[in-house]
C-alpha positions as CSV (number, residue, x, y, z in Angstrom):
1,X,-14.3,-141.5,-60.1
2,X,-10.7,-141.7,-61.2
3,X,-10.4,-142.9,-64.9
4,X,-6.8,-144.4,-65.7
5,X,-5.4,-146.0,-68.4
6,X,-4.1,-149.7,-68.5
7,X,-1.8,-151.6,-71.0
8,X,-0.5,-154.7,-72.2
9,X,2.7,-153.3,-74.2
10,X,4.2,-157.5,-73.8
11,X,1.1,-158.3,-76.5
12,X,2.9,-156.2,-78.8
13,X,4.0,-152.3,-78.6
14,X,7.5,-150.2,-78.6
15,X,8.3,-147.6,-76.3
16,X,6.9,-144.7,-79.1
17,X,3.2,-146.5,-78.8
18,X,3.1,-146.5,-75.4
19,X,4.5,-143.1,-75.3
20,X,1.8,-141.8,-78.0
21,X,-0.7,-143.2,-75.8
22,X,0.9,-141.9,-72.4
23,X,0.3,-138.2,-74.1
24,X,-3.3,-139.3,-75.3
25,X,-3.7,-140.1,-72.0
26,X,-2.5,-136.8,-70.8
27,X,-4.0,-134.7,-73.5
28,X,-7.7,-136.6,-72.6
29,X,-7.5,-135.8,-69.2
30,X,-7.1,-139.3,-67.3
31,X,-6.0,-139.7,-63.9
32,X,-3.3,-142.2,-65.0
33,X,-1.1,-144.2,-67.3
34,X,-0.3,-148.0,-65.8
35,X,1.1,-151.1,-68.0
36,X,1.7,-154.6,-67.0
37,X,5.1,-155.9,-66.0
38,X,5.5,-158.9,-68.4
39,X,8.4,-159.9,-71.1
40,X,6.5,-162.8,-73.3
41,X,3.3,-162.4,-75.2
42,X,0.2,-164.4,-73.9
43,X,-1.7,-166.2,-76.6
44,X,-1.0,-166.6,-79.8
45,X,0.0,-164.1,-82.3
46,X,3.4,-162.7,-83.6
47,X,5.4,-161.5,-80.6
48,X,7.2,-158.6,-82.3
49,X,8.6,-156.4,-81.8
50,X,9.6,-158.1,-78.4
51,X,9.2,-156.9,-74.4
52,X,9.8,-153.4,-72.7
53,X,10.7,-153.3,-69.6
54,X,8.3,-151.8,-67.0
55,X,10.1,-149.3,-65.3
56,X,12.8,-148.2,-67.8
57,X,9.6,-147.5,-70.4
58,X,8.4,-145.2,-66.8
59,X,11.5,-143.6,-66.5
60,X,11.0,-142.4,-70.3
61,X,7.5,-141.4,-70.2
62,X,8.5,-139.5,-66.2
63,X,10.3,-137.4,-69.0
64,X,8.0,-136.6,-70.9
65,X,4.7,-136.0,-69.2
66,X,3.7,-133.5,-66.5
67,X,0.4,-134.4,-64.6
68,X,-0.5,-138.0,-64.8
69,X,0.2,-140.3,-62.5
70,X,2.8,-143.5,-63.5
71,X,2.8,-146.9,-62.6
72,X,2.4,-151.1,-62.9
73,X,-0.4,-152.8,-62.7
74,X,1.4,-154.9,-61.9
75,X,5.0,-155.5,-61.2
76,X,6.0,-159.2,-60.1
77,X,7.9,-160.2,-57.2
78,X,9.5,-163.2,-58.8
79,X,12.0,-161.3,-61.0
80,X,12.3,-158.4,-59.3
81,X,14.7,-158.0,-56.5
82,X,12.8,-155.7,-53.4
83,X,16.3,-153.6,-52.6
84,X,16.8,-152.7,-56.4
85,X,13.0,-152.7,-57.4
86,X,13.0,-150.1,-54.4
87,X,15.7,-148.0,-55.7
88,X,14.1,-147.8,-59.2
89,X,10.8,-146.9,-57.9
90,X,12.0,-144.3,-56.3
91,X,14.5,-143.1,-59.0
92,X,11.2,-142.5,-61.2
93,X,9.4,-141.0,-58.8
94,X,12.6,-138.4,-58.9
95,X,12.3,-138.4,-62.4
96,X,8.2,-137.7,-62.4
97,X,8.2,-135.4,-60.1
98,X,6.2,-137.5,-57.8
99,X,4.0,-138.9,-59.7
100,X,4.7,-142.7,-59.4
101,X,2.7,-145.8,-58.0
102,X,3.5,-148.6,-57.7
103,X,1.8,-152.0,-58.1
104,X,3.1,-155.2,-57.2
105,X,2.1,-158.5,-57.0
106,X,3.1,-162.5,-56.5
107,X,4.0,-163.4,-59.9
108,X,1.9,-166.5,-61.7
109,X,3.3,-166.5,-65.4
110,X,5.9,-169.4,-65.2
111,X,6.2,-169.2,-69.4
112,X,8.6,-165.8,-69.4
113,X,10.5,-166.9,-66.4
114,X,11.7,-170.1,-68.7
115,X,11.9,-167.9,-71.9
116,X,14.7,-165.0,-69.8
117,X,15.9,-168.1,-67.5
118,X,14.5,-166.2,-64.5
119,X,13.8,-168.6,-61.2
120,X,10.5,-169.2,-60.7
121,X,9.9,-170.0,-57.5
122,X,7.9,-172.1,-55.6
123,X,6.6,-170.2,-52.3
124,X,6.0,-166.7,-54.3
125,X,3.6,-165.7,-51.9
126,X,6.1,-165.5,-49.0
127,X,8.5,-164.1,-51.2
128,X,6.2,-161.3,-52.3
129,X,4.8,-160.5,-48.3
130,X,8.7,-160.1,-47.6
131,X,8.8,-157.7,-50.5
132,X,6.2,-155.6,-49.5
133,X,7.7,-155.3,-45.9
134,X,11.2,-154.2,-47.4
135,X,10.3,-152.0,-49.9
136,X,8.1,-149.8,-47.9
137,X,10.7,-150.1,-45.0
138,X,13.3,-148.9,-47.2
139,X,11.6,-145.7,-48.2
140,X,10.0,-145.2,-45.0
141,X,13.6,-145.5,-43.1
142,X,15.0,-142.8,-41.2
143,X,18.2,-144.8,-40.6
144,X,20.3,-148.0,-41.4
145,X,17.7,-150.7,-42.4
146,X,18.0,-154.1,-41.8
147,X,15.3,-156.9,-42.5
148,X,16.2,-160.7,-42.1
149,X,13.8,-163.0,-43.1
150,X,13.1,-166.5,-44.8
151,X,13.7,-164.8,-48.4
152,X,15.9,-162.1,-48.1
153,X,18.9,-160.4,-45.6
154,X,19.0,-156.9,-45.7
155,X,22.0,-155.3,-43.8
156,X,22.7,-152.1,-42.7
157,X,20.8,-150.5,-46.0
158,X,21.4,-146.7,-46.1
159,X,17.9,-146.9,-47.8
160,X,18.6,-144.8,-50.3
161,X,17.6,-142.7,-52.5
162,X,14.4,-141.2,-51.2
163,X,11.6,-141.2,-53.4
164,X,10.3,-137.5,-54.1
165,X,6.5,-137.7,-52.0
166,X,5.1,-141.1,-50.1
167,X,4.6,-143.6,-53.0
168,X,1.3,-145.3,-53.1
169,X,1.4,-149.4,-53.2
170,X,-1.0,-151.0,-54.6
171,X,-2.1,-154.6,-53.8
172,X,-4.1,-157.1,-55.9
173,X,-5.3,-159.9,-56.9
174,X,-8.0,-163.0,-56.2
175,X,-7.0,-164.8,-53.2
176,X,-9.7,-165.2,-50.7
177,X,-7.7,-164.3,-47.6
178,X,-3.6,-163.6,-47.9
179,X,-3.8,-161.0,-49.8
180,X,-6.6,-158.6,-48.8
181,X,-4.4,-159.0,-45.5
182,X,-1.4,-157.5,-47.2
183,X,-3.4,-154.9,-49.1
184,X,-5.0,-154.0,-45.4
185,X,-1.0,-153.8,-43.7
186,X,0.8,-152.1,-46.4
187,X,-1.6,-150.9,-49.3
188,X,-3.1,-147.4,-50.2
189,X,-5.1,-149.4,-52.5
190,X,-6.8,-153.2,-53.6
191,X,-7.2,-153.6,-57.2
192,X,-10.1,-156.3,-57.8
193,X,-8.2,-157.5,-61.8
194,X,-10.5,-158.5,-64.3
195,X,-13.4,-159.4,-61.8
196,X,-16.9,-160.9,-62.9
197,X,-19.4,-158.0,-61.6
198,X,-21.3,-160.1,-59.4
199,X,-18.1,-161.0,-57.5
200,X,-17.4,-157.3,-56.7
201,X,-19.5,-157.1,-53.8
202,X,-18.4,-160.3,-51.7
203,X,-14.5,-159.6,-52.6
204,X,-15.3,-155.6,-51.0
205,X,-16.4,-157.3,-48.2
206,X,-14.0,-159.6,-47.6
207,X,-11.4,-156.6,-48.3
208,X,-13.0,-154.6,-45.9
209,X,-13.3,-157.6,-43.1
210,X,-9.5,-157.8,-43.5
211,X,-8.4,-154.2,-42.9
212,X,-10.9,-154.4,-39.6
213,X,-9.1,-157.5,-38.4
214,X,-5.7,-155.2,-38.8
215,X,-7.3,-152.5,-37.0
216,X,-7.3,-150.0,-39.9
217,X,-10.3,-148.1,-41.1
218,X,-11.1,-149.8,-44.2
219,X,-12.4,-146.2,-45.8
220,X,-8.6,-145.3,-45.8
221,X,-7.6,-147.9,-48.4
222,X,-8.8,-147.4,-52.2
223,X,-10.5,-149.7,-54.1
224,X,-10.7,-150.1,-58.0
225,X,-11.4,-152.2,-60.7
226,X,-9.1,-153.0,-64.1
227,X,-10.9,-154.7,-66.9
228,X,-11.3,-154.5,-70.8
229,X,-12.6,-151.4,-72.5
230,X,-14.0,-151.8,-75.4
231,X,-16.2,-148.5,-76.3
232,X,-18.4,-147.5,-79.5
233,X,-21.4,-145.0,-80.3
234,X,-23.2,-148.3,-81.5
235,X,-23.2,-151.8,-81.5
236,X,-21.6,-152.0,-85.1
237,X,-18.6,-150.0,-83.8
238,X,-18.3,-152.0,-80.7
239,X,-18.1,-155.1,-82.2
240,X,-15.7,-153.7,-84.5
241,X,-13.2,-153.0,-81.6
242,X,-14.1,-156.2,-80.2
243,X,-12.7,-158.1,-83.3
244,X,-9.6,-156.0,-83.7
245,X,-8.5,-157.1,-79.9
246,X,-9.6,-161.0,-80.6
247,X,-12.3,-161.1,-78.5
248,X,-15.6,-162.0,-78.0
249,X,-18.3,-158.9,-78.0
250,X,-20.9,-160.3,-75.6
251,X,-18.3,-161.5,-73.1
252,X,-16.9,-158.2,-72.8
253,X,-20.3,-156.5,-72.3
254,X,-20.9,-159.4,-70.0
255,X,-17.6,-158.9,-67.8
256,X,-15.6,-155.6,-69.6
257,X,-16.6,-151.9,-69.3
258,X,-17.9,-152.4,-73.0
259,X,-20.6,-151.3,-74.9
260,X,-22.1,-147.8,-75.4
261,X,-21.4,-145.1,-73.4
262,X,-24.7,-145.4,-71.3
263,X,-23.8,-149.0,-70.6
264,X,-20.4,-148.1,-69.7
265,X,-21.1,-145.5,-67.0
266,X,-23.7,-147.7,-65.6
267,X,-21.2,-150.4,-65.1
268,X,-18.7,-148.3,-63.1
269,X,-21.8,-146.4,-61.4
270,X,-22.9,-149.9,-60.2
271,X,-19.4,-150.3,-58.6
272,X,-19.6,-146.8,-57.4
273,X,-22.4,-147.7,-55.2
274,X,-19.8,-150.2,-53.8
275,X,-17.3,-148.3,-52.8
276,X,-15.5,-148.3,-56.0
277,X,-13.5,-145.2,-56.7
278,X,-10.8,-146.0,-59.6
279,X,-11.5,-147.8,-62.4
280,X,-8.4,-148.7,-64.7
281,X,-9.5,-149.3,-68.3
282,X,-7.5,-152.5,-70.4
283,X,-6.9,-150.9,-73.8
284,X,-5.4,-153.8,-75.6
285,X,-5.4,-152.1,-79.2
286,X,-2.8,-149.0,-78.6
287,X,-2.9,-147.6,-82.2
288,X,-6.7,-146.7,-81.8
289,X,-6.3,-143.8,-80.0
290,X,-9.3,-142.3,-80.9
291,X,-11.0,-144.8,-78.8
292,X,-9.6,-143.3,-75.7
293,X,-11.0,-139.7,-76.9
294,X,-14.4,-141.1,-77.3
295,X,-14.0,-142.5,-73.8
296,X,-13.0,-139.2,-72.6
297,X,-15.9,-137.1,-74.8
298,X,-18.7,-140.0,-73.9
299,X,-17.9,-141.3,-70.8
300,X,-15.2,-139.5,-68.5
301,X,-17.8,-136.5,-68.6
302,X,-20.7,-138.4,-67.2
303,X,-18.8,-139.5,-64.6
Protein backbone atom coordinates (compact mmCIF):
# COMPACT_ATOMS: atom_id res chain seq x y z
CA UNK A 1 0.00 0.00 0.00
CA UNK A 2 1.39 3.36 -1.20
CA UNK A 3 1.35 5.96 1.73
CA UNK A 4 1.42 9.72 0.36
CA UNK A 5 1.12 12.83 1.87
CA UNK A 6 -1.70 15.40 1.21
CA UNK A 7 -2.03 19.21 1.94
CA UNK A 8 -4.04 22.10 2.15
CA UNK A 9 -1.22 24.92 2.12
CA UNK A 10 -4.51 27.63 0.90
CA UNK A 11 -5.72 27.05 4.81
CA UNK A 12 -2.68 28.64 5.83
CA UNK A 13 1.27 27.72 5.01
CA UNK A 14 4.39 29.41 3.12
CA UNK A 15 6.43 27.69 0.76
CA UNK A 16 9.19 26.84 3.86
CA UNK A 17 6.20 24.70 5.74
CA UNK A 18 5.35 22.92 2.86
CA UNK A 19 8.94 22.46 2.10
CA UNK A 20 9.76 21.24 5.77
CA UNK A 21 7.06 18.85 5.37
CA UNK A 22 8.06 17.77 1.68
CA UNK A 23 11.53 16.63 3.47
CA UNK A 24 9.59 15.01 6.47
CA UNK A 25 7.88 13.38 3.91
CA UNK A 26 11.00 12.25 2.31
CA UNK A 27 13.01 11.52 5.39
CA UNK A 28 9.74 9.15 6.67
CA UNK A 29 9.80 7.20 3.75
CA UNK A 30 6.35 8.06 2.00
CA UNK A 31 5.58 7.40 -1.52
CA UNK A 32 4.53 11.01 -2.10
CA UNK A 33 4.10 14.67 -1.44
CA UNK A 34 0.55 16.17 -3.21
CA UNK A 35 -1.21 19.65 -2.16
CA UNK A 36 -4.41 21.10 -3.37
CA UNK A 37 -4.60 23.72 -6.11
CA UNK A 38 -6.57 26.47 -4.32
CA UNK A 39 -5.83 30.45 -3.77
CA UNK A 40 -8.63 31.43 -0.82
CA UNK A 41 -8.94 29.77 2.46
CA UNK A 42 -12.23 27.66 3.14
CA UNK A 43 -13.87 28.34 6.43
CA UNK A 44 -13.16 30.71 8.69
CA UNK A 45 -10.04 31.62 10.22
CA UNK A 46 -7.19 34.23 9.39
CA UNK A 47 -6.16 33.71 5.82
CA UNK A 48 -2.49 34.67 6.23
CA UNK A 49 -0.09 34.56 5.09
CA UNK A 50 -2.01 34.28 1.66
CA UNK A 51 -2.02 31.47 -1.39
CA UNK A 52 0.96 29.49 -3.09
CA UNK A 53 0.60 28.55 -6.18
CA UNK A 54 0.54 24.79 -6.98
CA UNK A 55 3.04 24.25 -9.43
CA UNK A 56 5.55 27.03 -8.81
CA UNK A 57 5.65 25.60 -4.86
CA UNK A 58 6.41 21.96 -7.15
CA UNK A 59 9.00 23.45 -9.12
CA UNK A 60 10.74 24.52 -5.68
CA UNK A 61 10.33 21.43 -3.84
CA UNK A 62 11.49 19.28 -7.62
CA UNK A 63 14.72 21.11 -6.32
CA UNK A 64 15.06 20.00 -3.51
CA UNK A 65 13.99 16.45 -3.03
CA UNK A 66 15.23 13.30 -4.68
CA UNK A 67 12.77 10.20 -4.48
CA UNK A 68 9.31 11.14 -3.84
CA UNK A 69 6.91 11.54 -6.15
CA UNK A 70 5.25 15.38 -6.78
CA UNK A 71 1.92 16.34 -7.55
CA UNK A 72 -1.93 18.01 -7.14
CA UNK A 73 -4.56 16.54 -5.74
CA UNK A 74 -6.00 18.42 -7.41
CA UNK A 75 -5.39 21.03 -10.01
CA UNK A 76 -8.65 22.72 -11.51
CA UNK A 77 -9.50 23.17 -14.95
CA UNK A 78 -11.29 26.53 -14.55
CA UNK A 79 -8.16 28.66 -14.14
CA UNK A 80 -5.81 26.70 -15.69
CA UNK A 81 -5.30 26.93 -19.31
CA UNK A 82 -4.54 22.94 -20.79
CA UNK A 83 -1.55 24.29 -23.45
CA UNK A 84 0.30 26.22 -20.52
CA UNK A 85 -0.80 23.87 -17.61
CA UNK A 86 0.77 21.26 -20.08
CA UNK A 87 3.93 22.98 -20.52
CA UNK A 88 4.42 23.49 -16.64
CA UNK A 89 3.69 19.99 -15.94
CA UNK A 90 6.12 18.98 -17.87
CA UNK A 91 8.71 21.68 -16.99
CA UNK A 92 8.61 20.05 -13.39
CA UNK A 93 8.76 16.84 -14.29
CA UNK A 94 12.24 18.14 -16.02
CA UNK A 95 12.96 19.69 -12.92
CA UNK A 96 12.09 16.32 -10.67
CA UNK A 97 13.64 14.16 -12.57
CA UNK A 98 10.52 12.49 -13.34
CA UNK A 99 8.88 12.39 -10.51
CA UNK A 100 5.66 14.42 -11.23
CA UNK A 101 1.81 13.48 -11.29
CA UNK A 102 -0.50 15.18 -12.02
CA UNK A 103 -4.07 15.53 -10.73
CA UNK A 104 -6.77 17.44 -12.25
CA UNK A 105 -10.14 18.07 -11.88
CA UNK A 106 -13.44 20.22 -12.93
CA UNK A 107 -13.17 23.02 -10.62
CA UNK A 108 -16.29 23.69 -7.95
CA UNK A 109 -14.97 26.56 -5.62
CA UNK A 110 -16.63 29.68 -7.35
CA UNK A 111 -15.42 31.95 -3.97
CA UNK A 112 -11.46 32.28 -5.32
CA UNK A 113 -12.46 32.63 -8.83
CA UNK A 114 -14.41 36.06 -7.62
CA UNK A 115 -11.57 36.90 -5.11
CA UNK A 116 -8.48 36.72 -8.33
CA UNK A 117 -11.33 37.72 -10.92
CA UNK A 118 -10.87 34.37 -12.66
CA UNK A 119 -14.04 33.14 -15.03
CA UNK A 120 -15.87 30.74 -13.56
CA UNK A 121 -17.63 29.01 -15.94
CA UNK A 122 -20.66 27.46 -16.43
CA UNK A 123 -20.17 23.99 -18.37
CA UNK A 124 -16.73 23.03 -16.37
CA UNK A 125 -17.30 19.60 -17.05
CA UNK A 126 -16.87 19.90 -20.79
CA UNK A 127 -14.22 22.22 -20.34
CA UNK A 128 -12.33 19.85 -18.11
CA UNK A 129 -13.00 16.49 -20.61
CA UNK A 130 -11.33 18.90 -23.38
CA UNK A 131 -8.50 19.42 -21.02
CA UNK A 132 -7.77 16.03 -20.44
CA UNK A 133 -7.78 15.15 -24.16
CA UNK A 134 -5.17 18.11 -24.88
CA UNK A 135 -2.94 17.75 -22.35
CA UNK A 136 -2.20 14.11 -22.70
CA UNK A 137 -2.20 14.71 -26.53
CA UNK A 138 0.31 17.29 -26.20
CA UNK A 139 2.85 15.16 -24.44
CA UNK A 140 1.95 12.11 -26.22
CA UNK A 141 2.54 13.90 -29.73
CA UNK A 142 5.00 12.89 -32.05
CA UNK A 143 4.25 15.86 -34.42
CA UNK A 144 2.28 19.24 -34.93
CA UNK A 145 -0.86 18.85 -32.67
CA UNK A 146 -3.95 20.25 -33.33
CA UNK A 147 -7.28 19.82 -31.27
CA UNK A 148 -10.49 21.93 -32.17
CA UNK A 149 -13.22 21.64 -30.04
CA UNK A 150 -16.24 23.47 -28.16
CA UNK A 151 -13.66 25.05 -25.54
CA UNK A 152 -10.45 25.35 -27.01
CA UNK A 153 -8.43 25.65 -30.75
CA UNK A 154 -5.22 24.28 -30.69
CA UNK A 155 -3.14 24.79 -33.89
CA UNK A 156 -0.30 23.42 -35.17
CA UNK A 157 1.28 22.98 -31.41
CA UNK A 158 4.95 21.88 -31.59
CA UNK A 159 3.90 20.18 -28.27
CA UNK A 160 6.63 21.05 -26.58
CA UNK A 161 8.65 20.47 -24.15
CA UNK A 162 8.56 16.85 -23.42
CA UNK A 163 8.08 15.80 -20.02
CA UNK A 164 11.10 13.58 -18.72
CA UNK A 165 9.10 9.83 -18.35
CA UNK A 166 5.05 9.28 -19.20
CA UNK A 167 3.31 11.46 -16.53
CA UNK A 168 0.59 9.81 -14.59
CA UNK A 169 -3.03 11.59 -14.57
CA UNK A 170 -5.00 11.23 -12.11
CA UNK A 171 -8.86 11.55 -12.12
CA UNK A 172 -11.31 12.22 -9.34
CA UNK A 173 -14.08 13.01 -7.80
CA UNK A 174 -18.01 11.98 -6.91
CA UNK A 175 -19.99 12.00 -10.03
CA UNK A 176 -21.85 8.85 -10.58
CA UNK A 177 -21.11 8.44 -14.25
CA UNK A 178 -18.90 11.28 -16.32
CA UNK A 179 -16.20 11.07 -14.58
CA UNK A 180 -15.28 7.44 -13.83
CA UNK A 181 -15.60 7.52 -17.77
CA UNK A 182 -12.80 9.93 -18.08
CA UNK A 183 -10.70 8.28 -15.36
CA UNK A 184 -11.29 4.90 -17.52
CA UNK A 185 -10.12 6.89 -21.16
CA UNK A 186 -7.35 8.86 -19.93
CA UNK A 187 -6.39 8.08 -16.16
CA UNK A 188 -3.57 5.90 -14.57
CA UNK A 189 -5.53 6.43 -11.51
CA UNK A 190 -9.30 7.33 -9.76
CA UNK A 191 -9.03 9.06 -6.55
CA UNK A 192 -12.29 8.35 -4.38
CA UNK A 193 -11.81 12.30 -2.22
CA UNK A 194 -12.94 12.27 1.19
CA UNK A 195 -15.37 9.22 0.74
CA UNK A 196 -17.77 7.81 3.64
CA UNK A 197 -16.29 4.07 3.93
CA UNK A 198 -19.46 2.43 3.18
CA UNK A 199 -19.52 4.25 -0.24
CA UNK A 200 -16.15 2.73 -1.25
CA UNK A 201 -17.41 -0.37 -2.54
CA UNK A 202 -20.37 0.74 -4.84
CA UNK A 203 -18.09 3.79 -6.34
CA UNK A 204 -15.22 0.67 -7.17
CA UNK A 205 -17.79 -0.75 -8.86
CA UNK A 206 -19.13 1.69 -10.70
CA UNK A 207 -15.35 2.69 -11.58
CA UNK A 208 -14.60 -0.63 -12.61
CA UNK A 209 -18.08 -0.99 -14.80
CA UNK A 210 -16.79 2.19 -16.62
CA UNK A 211 -13.36 1.18 -17.70
CA UNK A 212 -15.20 -2.34 -19.04
CA UNK A 213 -17.58 -0.21 -21.10
CA UNK A 214 -14.24 1.49 -22.64
CA UNK A 215 -12.72 -1.74 -23.24
CA UNK A 216 -9.83 -1.38 -20.80
CA UNK A 217 -8.95 -3.80 -18.08
CA UNK A 218 -10.01 -2.12 -15.10
CA UNK A 219 -6.84 -3.80 -13.00
CA UNK A 220 -4.64 -1.34 -15.08
CA UNK A 221 -6.12 1.80 -13.54
CA UNK A 222 -5.12 2.66 -9.68
CA UNK A 223 -7.42 3.29 -7.19
CA UNK A 224 -6.94 5.36 -3.88
CA UNK A 225 -8.39 7.07 -1.30
CA UNK A 226 -7.59 10.83 0.29
CA UNK A 227 -9.00 11.67 3.60
CA UNK A 228 -8.15 13.25 7.06
CA UNK A 229 -5.40 11.82 9.21
CA UNK A 230 -5.61 12.42 12.35
CA UNK A 231 -3.14 9.77 14.42
CA UNK A 232 -2.32 9.29 18.27
CA UNK A 233 -0.97 6.46 20.62
CA UNK A 234 -4.28 7.05 22.65
CA UNK A 235 -7.42 8.59 22.58
CA UNK A 236 -6.20 11.72 24.74
CA UNK A 237 -3.60 12.41 21.91
CA UNK A 238 -6.05 11.93 19.16
CA UNK A 239 -8.43 14.20 20.28
CA UNK A 240 -5.75 16.53 20.87
CA UNK A 241 -4.92 16.63 17.11
CA UNK A 242 -8.49 16.64 16.42
CA UNK A 243 -8.97 20.13 18.21
CA UNK A 244 -5.81 21.65 16.80
CA UNK A 245 -7.32 21.06 13.06
CA UNK A 246 -11.07 22.23 14.18
CA UNK A 247 -12.65 19.24 14.00
CA UNK A 248 -14.78 16.91 15.41
CA UNK A 249 -12.88 13.54 16.93
CA UNK A 250 -15.70 10.98 16.37
CA UNK A 251 -16.42 12.22 12.84
CA UNK A 252 -13.01 11.68 11.87
CA UNK A 253 -12.79 8.18 13.34
CA UNK A 254 -16.16 7.80 11.72
CA UNK A 255 -15.04 8.90 8.01
CA UNK A 256 -10.92 9.83 8.44
CA UNK A 257 -8.06 7.45 8.77
CA UNK A 258 -8.06 8.53 12.55
CA UNK A 259 -7.65 7.03 15.72
CA UNK A 260 -4.87 4.57 16.98
CA UNK A 261 -2.62 2.99 14.92
CA UNK A 262 -4.63 -0.39 15.02
CA UNK A 263 -7.67 1.39 13.92
CA UNK A 264 -5.82 3.14 11.26
CA UNK A 265 -4.37 0.09 9.46
CA UNK A 266 -7.70 -1.58 9.72
CA UNK A 267 -9.31 1.19 7.88
CA UNK A 268 -6.95 1.10 4.88
CA UNK A 269 -6.76 -2.84 5.19
CA UNK A 270 -10.67 -2.79 4.76
CA UNK A 271 -10.04 -0.80 1.45
CA UNK A 272 -7.32 -3.02 0.67
CA UNK A 273 -9.64 -5.89 0.32
CA UNK A 274 -11.26 -3.54 -2.28
CA UNK A 275 -8.85 -3.01 -4.54
CA UNK A 276 -7.49 -0.12 -2.84
CA UNK A 277 -3.84 0.45 -3.36
CA UNK A 278 -2.88 4.26 -2.45
CA UNK A 279 -4.08 5.92 0.29
CA UNK A 280 -3.26 9.85 0.47
CA UNK A 281 -3.41 11.09 4.06
CA UNK A 282 -5.01 15.07 4.61
CA UNK A 283 -2.59 16.53 7.12
CA UNK A 284 -4.24 19.81 7.73
CA UNK A 285 -1.86 20.83 10.76
CA UNK A 286 1.77 21.14 8.83
CA UNK A 287 3.80 22.36 11.91
CA UNK A 288 3.17 18.96 13.72
CA UNK A 289 5.51 17.08 11.97
CA UNK A 290 6.00 14.61 14.40
CA UNK A 291 2.60 13.38 13.67
CA UNK A 292 3.75 12.14 10.26
CA UNK A 293 6.74 10.22 12.13
CA UNK A 294 4.43 8.46 14.24
CA UNK A 295 2.43 7.63 11.17
CA UNK A 296 5.56 6.29 9.62
CA UNK A 297 6.87 4.40 13.06
CA UNK A 298 3.09 3.08 13.87
CA UNK A 299 1.47 2.61 10.84
CA UNK A 300 3.46 2.68 7.43
CA UNK A 301 5.27 -0.41 9.03
CA UNK A 302 2.23 -2.55 9.48
CA UNK A 303 1.27 -1.92 6.24
Amino acid sequence: MDLRIFVEPQQGATYDDQLAVAKTTEDLGFDAFFRSDHYVRMGAGDPGPGPTDSWTTLAGLARETSRIKLGTLVSSATFRHPGILAIQVAQVDQMSGGRVELGLGAGWFEREHAAYGIPFPAQRFGLYAEQLEIITGLWKATEPFSFHGEHYDLTDSPALPKPAHDIPVIVGGSGATKTPALAARFAAEFNLNFPAPQDVEARIAVLRAACEAAGRDPETLTISVANVLCAGADDAEVARRAAAIGRDVEQLRADGFAGTPSAIVDRIGDFGKLGVTRVYLQVLDLQDLDHLAFVAAEVARQL
